[in-house]
N, C-alpha and C positions, 0 to 999 in steps of 0.2 A: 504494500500500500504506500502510495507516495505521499507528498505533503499537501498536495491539494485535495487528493483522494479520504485523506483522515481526516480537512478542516470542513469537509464534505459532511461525514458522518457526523462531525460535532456540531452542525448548524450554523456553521460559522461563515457560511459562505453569502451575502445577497446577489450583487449584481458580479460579470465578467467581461471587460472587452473585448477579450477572443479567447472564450477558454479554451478552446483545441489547441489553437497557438501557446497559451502560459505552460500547458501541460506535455507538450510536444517537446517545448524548449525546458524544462524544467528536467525531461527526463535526458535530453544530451548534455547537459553540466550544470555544475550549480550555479547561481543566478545572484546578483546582486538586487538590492531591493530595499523601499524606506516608506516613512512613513513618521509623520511629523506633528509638532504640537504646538501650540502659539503660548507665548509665556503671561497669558490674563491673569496670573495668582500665582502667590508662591509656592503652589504645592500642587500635585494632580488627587483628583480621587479616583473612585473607582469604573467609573466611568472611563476615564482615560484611559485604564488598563487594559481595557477589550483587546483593541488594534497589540498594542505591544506585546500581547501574549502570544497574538501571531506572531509578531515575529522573532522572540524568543523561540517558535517551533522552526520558524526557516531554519534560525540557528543551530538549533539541535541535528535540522537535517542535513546540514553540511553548506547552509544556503550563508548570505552574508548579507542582513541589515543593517540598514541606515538609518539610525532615528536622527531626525532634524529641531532641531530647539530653534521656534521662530523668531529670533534674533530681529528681524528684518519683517516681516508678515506681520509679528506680535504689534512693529509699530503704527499698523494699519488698520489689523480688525478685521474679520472673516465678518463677512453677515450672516454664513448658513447658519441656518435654527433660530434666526435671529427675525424680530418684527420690527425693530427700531435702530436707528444708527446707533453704534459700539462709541461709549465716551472714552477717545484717545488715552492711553496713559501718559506721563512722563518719561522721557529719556532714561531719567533714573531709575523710574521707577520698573519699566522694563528691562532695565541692565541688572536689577538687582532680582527679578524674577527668573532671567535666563540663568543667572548664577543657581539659585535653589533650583528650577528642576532639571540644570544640569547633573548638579548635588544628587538630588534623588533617580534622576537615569544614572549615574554611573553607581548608587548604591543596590537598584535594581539589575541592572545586566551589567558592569561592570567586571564580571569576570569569567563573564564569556568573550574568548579572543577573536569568536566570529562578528561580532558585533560594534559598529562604529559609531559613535555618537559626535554631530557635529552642526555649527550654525549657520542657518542661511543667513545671515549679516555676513559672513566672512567672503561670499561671493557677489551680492547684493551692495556692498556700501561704496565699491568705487563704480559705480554703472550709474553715469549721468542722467539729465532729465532726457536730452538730446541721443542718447543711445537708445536708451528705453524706447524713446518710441520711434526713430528711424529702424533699428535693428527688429524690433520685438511689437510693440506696439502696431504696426504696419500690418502684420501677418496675424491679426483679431478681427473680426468680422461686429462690426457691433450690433448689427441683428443676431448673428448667433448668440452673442454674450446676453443680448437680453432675452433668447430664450431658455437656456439654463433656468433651472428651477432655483436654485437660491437668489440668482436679478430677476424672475417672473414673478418670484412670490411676494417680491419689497416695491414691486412698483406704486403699488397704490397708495402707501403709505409715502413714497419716495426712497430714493438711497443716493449717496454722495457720490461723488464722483471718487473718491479715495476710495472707499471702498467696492464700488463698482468693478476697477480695478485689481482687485486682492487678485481673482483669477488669474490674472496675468502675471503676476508675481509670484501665485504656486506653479502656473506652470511651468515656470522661468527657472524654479527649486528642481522641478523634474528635468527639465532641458540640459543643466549643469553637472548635476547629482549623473546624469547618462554620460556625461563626455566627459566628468573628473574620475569616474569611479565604474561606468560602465553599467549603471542601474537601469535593470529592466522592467520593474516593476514598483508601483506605487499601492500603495495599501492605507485605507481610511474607511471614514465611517459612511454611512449610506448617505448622509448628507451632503459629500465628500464628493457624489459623481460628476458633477460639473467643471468641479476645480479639477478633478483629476483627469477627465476627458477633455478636458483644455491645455492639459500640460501634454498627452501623445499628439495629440493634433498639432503641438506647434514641432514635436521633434520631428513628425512626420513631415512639417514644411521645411525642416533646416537640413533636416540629413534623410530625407526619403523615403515614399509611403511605406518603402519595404523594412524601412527598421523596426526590431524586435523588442517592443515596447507595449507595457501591458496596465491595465488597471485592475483591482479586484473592491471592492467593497463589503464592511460584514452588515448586518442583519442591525437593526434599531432595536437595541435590548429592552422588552419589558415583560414586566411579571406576570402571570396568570391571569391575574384579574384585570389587565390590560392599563395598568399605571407602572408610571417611568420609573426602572431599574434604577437603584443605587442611592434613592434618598430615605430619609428619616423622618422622625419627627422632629429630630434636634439638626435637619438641612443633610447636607455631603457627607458622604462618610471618605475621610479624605484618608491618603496615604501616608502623610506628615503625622507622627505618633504625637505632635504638640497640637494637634489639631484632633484628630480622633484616638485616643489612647488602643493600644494594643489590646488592652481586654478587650474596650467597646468596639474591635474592627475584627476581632474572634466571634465573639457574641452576633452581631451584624450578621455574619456567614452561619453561625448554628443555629438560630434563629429561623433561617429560613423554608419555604412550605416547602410541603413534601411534593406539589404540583411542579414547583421550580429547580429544588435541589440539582436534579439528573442536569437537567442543561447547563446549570451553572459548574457541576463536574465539568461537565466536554467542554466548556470554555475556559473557564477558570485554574482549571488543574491540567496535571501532565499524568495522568495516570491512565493508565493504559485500558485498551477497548474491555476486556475482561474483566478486570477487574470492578471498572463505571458499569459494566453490565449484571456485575455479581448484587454491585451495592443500588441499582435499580430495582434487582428482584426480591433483596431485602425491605425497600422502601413500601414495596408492593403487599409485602409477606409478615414482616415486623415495624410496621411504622413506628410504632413505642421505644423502640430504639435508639432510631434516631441516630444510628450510624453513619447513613450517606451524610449528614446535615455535619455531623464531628470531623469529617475526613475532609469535607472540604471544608473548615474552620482552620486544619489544622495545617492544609496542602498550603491556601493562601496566605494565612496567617505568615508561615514558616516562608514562604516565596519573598514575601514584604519588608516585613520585618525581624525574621531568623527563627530558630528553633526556638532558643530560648525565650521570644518573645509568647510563641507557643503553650509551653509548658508555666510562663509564669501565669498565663491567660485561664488554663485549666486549674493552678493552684488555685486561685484568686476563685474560680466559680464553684469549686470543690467549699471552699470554706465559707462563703458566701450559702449553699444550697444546706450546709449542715449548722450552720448558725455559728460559726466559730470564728467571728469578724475580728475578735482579738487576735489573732494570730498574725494576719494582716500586716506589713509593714506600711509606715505613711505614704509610701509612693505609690504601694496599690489600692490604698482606702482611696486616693485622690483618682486613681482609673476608673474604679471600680462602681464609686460613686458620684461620678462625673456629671450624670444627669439625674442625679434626685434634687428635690427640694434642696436647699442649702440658703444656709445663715452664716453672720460674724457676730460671736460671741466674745467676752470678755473670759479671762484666764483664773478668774475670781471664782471659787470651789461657790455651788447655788444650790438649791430645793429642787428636786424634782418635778415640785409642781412648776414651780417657777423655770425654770430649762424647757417642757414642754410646750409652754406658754411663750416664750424665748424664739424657738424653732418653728412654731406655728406647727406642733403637731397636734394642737389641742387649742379652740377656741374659746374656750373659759376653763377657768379654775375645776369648775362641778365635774367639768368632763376628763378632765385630767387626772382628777381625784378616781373617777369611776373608772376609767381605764386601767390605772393604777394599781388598784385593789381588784380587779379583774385578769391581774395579769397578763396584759397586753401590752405593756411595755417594755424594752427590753434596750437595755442603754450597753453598748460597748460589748455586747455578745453576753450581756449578763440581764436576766430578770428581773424587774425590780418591783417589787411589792409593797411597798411602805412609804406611806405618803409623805413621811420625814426623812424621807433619804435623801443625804448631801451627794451631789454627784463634783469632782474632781475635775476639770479638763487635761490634768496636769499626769491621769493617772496610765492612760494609753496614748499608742501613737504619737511617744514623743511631745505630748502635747499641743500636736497640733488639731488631733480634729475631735468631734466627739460624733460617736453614731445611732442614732435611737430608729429602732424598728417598732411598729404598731402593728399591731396584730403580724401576719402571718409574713406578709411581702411589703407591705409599704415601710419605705425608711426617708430618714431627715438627716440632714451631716450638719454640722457644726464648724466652721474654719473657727480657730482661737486666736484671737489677738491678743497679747500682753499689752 
């Protein structure tokens, strides 16, 4: 099975400019090939990672990707997916974003030696206005650019003239990316088909319709219930750990339905046809398990952010699931309890009723009282039954946090200021 043949199986495939050709040439040697990302923030999520997991699999198969950090593109703003003109960033502030997800591309495939990461600023910033569009520009049809589906679908609203353009500028990334590096292939999102069938068309007018140049496009991810893959209720779930902590981006992947799991294997993970099909028949057979949902928690987890991030992710929900939040060190109460309610409390040892009242786990004293004596409280992995109990901040976690659970699952954190 080749590499187009198994991104086949995994549903990874949408559109192809000539699949008989990618697959023809694919099978006489290996192929150079990229696929690019504009630097709008400083971190990608998981979203972004679709396209790259492809071509982490070229890699594997002997193939040689190019990811491109839009250096130059970022300064202009794609409209696909977009209804309104993109507000420009800063100079800086996009040199300072090419920096981080350079940082995170070379922490992600960085040590794969098939894989090249590099900026289209580096080819883009001495190309005049007067080059641009004698050389390049000229060979654009501006009926065809306006019928592309990301210029058709902004007309009515309007779209600028910079960005009107973007096209030409990706295609100008593919045109170069072919004649530095010999890249046959472009790879992006279903969104992606305009820009990237504007980038063979124009190599087809530079170096001839018979050059071996190709597009692929994956599939628009979403979940079962037909809303958009990858977000939360607390927004992105990004791949910067100072942004979505490692627990909460293990949790994220185990969490997920049993209707979605299997596909997000074949995309997500590198594990092999038998194996995704063993733990299909599982999901089928044992859903209570919950196995498929753990393997790939554990496959991407461990892809992102390492093993260990893995295992401290399962520590953290091991003791969390058995009530033993003391054990807990301050770096994983702050993972772990990321999105519960939270307060700034003072370092001053307080009443119980008073703490509850403090945290908003209780909106009057009566109820806090009856809680209390009910034993539904449970401060710092300890139960607490006595309406005169002094609670401490000073006495776990170092002192920085305090954690009260009510009844069974709802919990309140505490940051402590001195």
């Amino acid at each position: 099975m080749n590499i187009i043949e198994d991104l086949q199986w995994r549903g990874a495939i949408n559109q192809q400019t000539d699949a008989a050709g990618l697959e023809a040439t694919i099978d006489e040697h290996p192929i150079a090939l990229y696929c690019g990302v504009d630097p709008t923030g400083d971190s990608m999520h998981i979203g972004h990672l679709i396209p790259f997991m492809i071509m982490e699999r070229f890699a594997r198969a002997g193939h040689h990707p190019y990811i491109v950090i839009g250096g130059a593109t970022g300064s202009i703003g794609d409209p696909s997916g977009r209804k309104t003109e993109r507000q420009l960033q800063t100079k800086e502030q996009v040199e300072k974003n090419v920096a981080a997800l350079t940082a995170q591309m070379e922490h992600l495939f960085g040590n794969n030696s098939n894989i090249s990461i590099v900026n289209n600023y580096d080819w883009t910033k001495d190309l005049t206005l007067l080059d641009f569009l004698r050389d390049y520009g000229k060979l654009f049809n501006v009926n065809t650019m306006l019928n592309k589906e990301v210029v058709a679908s902004r007309l009515a609203q309007g779209i600028s003239f910079t960005e009107f353009t973007y096209q030409i500028l990706q295609a100008y990334d593919f045109f170069q990316l072919h004649e530095q590096h010999d890249v046959q292939l472009e790879i992006g999102g279903a969104d992606q088909w305009g820009n990237i069938t504007a980038g063979i068309d124009l190599i087809h007018k530079l170096r001839g319709p018979e050059t071996k140049v190709y597009g692929l496009t994956i599939p628009l991810m979403l979940k079962s219930d037909g809303t958009k893959f990858g977000k939360t209720a607390g927004g992105a779930v990004w791949l910067d750990p100072e942004k979505t902590s490692p627990y909460e981006f293990y949790q994220f992947w185990f969490n997920q339905d049993d209707c979605d799991v299997i596909k997000y294997l074949k995309y997500f993970t590198f594990l092999d046809h038998a194996e995704i099909d063993h733990l299909e028949q599982q999901v089928e057979t044992e859903p209570w398990k919950r196995e498929a949902q753990r393997r790939l928690a554990e496959e991407v987890t461990a892809f992102v952010h390492g093993q260990a991030a893995v295992e401290d992710a399962e520590r953290i929900a091991k003791l969390l699931f058995t009530g033993n939040v003391q054990e807990l060190s301050p770096v994983e109460v702050g993972q772990a309890f990321n999105n519960v309610p939270t307060v700034t409390i003072n370092a001053e040892p307080q009443n119980i009723i008073d703490l509850l009242l403090a945290m908003h786990v209780d909106s009057s004293k009566r109820q806090a009282r009856e809680d209390v004596q009910n034993g539904a409280i449970t401060v710092n992995g300890t139960k607490v039954t006595d309406v005169n109990a002094t609670i401490d901040p000073a006495d776990h976690f170092d002192g920085q946090y305090v954690i009260v659970r009510r009844g069974k699952k709802k919990h309140f954190l505490a940051r402590v200021t001195n």
